[in-house]
C-alpha positions as CSV (number, residue, x, y, z in Angstrom):
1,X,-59.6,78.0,-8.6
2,X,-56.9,76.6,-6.5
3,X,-56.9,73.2,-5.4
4,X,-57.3,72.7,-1.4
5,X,-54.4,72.0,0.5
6,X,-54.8,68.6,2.1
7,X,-53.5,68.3,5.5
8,X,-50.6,66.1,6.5
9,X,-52.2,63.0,8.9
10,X,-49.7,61.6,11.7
11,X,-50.6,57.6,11.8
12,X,-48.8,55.8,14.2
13,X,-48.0,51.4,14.4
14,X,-47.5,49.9,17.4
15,X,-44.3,47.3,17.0
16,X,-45.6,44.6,19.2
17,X,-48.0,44.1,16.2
18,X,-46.2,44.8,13.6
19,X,-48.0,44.4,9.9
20,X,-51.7,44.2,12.1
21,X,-53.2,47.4,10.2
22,X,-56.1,46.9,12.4
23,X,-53.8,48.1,15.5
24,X,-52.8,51.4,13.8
25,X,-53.8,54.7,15.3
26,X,-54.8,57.7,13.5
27,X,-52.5,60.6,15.9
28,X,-54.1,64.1,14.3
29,X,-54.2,66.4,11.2
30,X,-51.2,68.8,10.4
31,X,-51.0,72.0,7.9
32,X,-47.8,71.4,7.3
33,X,-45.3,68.3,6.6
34,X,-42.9,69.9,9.2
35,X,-45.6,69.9,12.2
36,X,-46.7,66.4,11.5
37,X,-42.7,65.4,11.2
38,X,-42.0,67.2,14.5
39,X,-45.3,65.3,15.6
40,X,-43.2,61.6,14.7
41,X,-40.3,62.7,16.6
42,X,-42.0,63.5,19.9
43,X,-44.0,60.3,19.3
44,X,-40.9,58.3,19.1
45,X,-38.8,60.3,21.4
46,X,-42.0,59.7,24.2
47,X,-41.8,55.8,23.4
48,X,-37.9,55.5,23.9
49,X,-38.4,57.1,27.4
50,X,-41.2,54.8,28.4
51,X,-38.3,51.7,28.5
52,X,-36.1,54.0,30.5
53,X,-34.6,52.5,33.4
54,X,-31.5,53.3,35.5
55,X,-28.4,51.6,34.1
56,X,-30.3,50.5,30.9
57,X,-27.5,51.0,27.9
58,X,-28.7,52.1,24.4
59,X,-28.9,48.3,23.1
60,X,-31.5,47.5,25.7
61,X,-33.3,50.8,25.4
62,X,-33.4,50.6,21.4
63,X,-34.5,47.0,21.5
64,X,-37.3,47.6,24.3
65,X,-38.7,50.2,21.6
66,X,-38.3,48.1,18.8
67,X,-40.2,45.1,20.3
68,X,-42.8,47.1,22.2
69,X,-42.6,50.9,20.8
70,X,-44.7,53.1,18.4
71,X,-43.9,53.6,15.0
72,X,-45.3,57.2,13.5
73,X,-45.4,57.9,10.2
74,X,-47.5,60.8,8.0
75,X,-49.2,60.3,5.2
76,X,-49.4,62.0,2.8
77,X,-45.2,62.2,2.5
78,X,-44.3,65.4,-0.4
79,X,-41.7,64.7,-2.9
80,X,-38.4,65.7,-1.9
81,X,-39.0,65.1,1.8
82,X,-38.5,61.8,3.5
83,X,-38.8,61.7,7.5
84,X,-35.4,59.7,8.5
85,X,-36.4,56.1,9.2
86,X,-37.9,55.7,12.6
87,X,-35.1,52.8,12.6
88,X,-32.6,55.7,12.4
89,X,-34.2,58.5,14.6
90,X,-34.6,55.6,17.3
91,X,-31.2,54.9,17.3
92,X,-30.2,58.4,17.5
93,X,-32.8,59.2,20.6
94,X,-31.5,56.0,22.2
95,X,-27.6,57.2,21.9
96,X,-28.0,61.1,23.0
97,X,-30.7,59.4,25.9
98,X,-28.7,56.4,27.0
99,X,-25.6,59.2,27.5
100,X,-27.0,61.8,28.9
101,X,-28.7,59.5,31.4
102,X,-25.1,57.7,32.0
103,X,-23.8,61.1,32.2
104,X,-26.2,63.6,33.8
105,X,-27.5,60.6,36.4
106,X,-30.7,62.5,36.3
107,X,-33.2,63.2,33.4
108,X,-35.8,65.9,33.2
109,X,-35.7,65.9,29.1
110,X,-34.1,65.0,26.3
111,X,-32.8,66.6,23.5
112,X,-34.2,67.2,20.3
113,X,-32.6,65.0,17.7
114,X,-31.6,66.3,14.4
115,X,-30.8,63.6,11.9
């Protein structure tokens, strides 16, 4: 008999109260540990854009997350795989966003980050 394969569940923090477990939001059920990682990225990458301003520079739009921003993570994680901190892959969103902003002037999407 093989043992059921438990799906991967997207949980997601919200900064502004951070360590409250009682603010934490159960996001959906994954089959695989790549959908519910590609599930953290849009979750993070859709809370970066929600500070966006015009003229806002990377600092600003990295620290507006990090106050007020959501914080996905899945549970359960497998061994051998470890979604990047959301420290890191917010940094990285706010760099390529922050430029292509500065450089494009105009935004319709961002790119997908790949850490």
């Amino acid at each position: 008999m093989t043992k059921k394969q438990d799906k991967f569940k997207v949980y997601i923090d919200d900064n502004f109260h951070y360590m409250n477990e009682g603010s934490r939001q159960f996001d959906g059920e994954y089959d695989t540990y790549e959908e519910a990682e590609d599930r953290c990225k849009e979750i993070v990458e859709k809370s970066i854009m929600e500070f966006y301003k015009p003229g806002i520079t990377e600092s600003e739009l990295s620290q507006g997350y990090f106050v007020y921003g959501e914080e996905p993570f899945v549970i359960p994680t497998p061994a051998g795989k470890c979604f990047p901190t959301t420290h890191d892959y917010r940094m990285s969103v706010a760099k390529s966003f922050s430029c292509r902003c500065r450089y494009n002037k105009r935004l319709f999407s961002i790119d997908k980050v790949t850490l």
